[in-house]
C-alpha positions in Angstrom: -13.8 86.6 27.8 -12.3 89.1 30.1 -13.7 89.9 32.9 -13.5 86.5 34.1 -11.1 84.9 32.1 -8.7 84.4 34.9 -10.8 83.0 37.1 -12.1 80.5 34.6 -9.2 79.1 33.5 -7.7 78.3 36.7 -7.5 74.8 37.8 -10.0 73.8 41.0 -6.7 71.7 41.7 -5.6 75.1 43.7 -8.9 74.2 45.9 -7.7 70.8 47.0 -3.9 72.2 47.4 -5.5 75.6 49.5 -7.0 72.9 51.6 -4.1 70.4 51.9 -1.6 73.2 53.1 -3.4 73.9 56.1 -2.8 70.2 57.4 0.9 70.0 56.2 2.3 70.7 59.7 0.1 68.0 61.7 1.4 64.8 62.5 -0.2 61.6 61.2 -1.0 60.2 64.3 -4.1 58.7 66.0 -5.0 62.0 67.5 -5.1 63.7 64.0 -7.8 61.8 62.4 -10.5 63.5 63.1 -9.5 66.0 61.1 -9.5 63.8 57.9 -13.6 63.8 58.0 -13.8 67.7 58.4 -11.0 68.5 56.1 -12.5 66.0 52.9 -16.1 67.6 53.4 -14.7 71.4 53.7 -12.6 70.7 50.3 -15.7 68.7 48.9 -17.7 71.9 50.0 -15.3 74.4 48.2 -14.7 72.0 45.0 -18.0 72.4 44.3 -19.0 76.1 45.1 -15.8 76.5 42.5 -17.5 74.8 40.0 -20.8 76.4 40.3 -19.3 79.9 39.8 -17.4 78.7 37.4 -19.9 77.8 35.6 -22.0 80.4 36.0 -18.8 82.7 34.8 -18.7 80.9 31.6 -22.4 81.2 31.0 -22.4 84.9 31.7 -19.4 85.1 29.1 -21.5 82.9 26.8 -24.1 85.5 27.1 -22.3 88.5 26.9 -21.4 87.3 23.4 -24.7 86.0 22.4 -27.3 88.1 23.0 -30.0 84.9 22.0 -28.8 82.9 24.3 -28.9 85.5 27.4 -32.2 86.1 26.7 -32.9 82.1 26.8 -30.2 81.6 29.8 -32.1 85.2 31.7 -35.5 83.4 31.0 -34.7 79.9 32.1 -31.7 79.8 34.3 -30.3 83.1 35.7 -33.1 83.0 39.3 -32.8 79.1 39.8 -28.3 78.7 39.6 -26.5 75.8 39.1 -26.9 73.6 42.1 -29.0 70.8 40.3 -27.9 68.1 38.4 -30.5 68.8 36.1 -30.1 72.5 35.3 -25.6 71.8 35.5 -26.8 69.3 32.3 -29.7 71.4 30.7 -26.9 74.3 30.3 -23.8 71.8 29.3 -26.3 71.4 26.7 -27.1 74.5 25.4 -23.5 75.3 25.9 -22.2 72.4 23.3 -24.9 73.5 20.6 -24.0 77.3 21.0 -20.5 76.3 20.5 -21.0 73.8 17.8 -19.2 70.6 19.5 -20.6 67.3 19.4 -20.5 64.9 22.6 -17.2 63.6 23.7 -16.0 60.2 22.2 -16.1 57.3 25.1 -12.4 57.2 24.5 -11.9 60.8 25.4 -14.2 60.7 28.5 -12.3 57.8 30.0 -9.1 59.9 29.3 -10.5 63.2 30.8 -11.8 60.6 33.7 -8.4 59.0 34.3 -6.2 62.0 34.3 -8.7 63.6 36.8 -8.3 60.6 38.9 -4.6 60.5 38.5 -4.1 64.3 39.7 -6.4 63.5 42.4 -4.3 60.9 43.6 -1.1 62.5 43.4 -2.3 65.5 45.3 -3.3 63.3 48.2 -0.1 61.0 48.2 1.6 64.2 48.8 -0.3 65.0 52.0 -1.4 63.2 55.1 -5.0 62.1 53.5 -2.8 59.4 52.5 -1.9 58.0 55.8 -5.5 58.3 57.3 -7.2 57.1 53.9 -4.4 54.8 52.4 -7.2 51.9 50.9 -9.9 54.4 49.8 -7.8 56.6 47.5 -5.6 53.6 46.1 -8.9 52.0 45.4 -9.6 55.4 43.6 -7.2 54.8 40.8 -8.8 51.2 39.7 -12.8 52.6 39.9 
């Protein structure tokens, strides 16, 4: 992995921070919060057009290496993308028998759930999502 390596290694935390530090000068008044509904579904929207190219990077990488599984990958998913659930689970798939891992444990999902959870909240107590969605992203931790 080279060409991309950077890129796929960096954290989509830097999405929600990007985001977050265009609001870090407004106030946390009444008269800000309309900005709380555009500013959760423009990160939402970038989060996941991260992930999707992400994704797509790694498979690319995967099939740069592999030259089976581009021809599977160019047959099946290269025209249709990543958007679906479906085809996002059909490649995970591929993707943990061409690297020979088995499914995570139910102990290590929780873990990888939590700590995603846990740097989700901290990145909001740091910034005024916290004062216009207090409830909703406490109530995050205990889901």
């Amino acid at each position: 992995m080279t060409k991309h390596e950077d890129f796929i290694n960096s954290s989509i935390e830097a999405v929600m921070l990007e985001g977050l530090s265009a609001i870090i000068s407004i106030d946390t008044g009444i008269e800000s919060y309309p900005l709380n509904d555009y500013l959760l579904k423009t990160i939402f929207l970038q989060m996941t057009g991260f992930q999707e190219q992400k994704f797509k990077c790694i498979v690319w990488e995967m099939a740069t290496e592999d030259f089976e599984f581009r021809r599977d990958f160019l047959r099946e998913y290269a025209t249709q993308g990543f958007s679906t659930y479906e085809s996002k689970k059909s490649i995970y798939q591929k993707l943990m028998i061409l690297l020979d891992r088995d499914e995570f444990s139910e102990s290590e999902r929780k873990e990888i759930v939590n700590q995603a959870k846990d740097s989700v909240c901290s990145i909001f107590n740091e910034s005024n999502l916290q004062y216009w969605n207090g409830t909703p992203i406490m109530n995050l931790r205990v889901i």
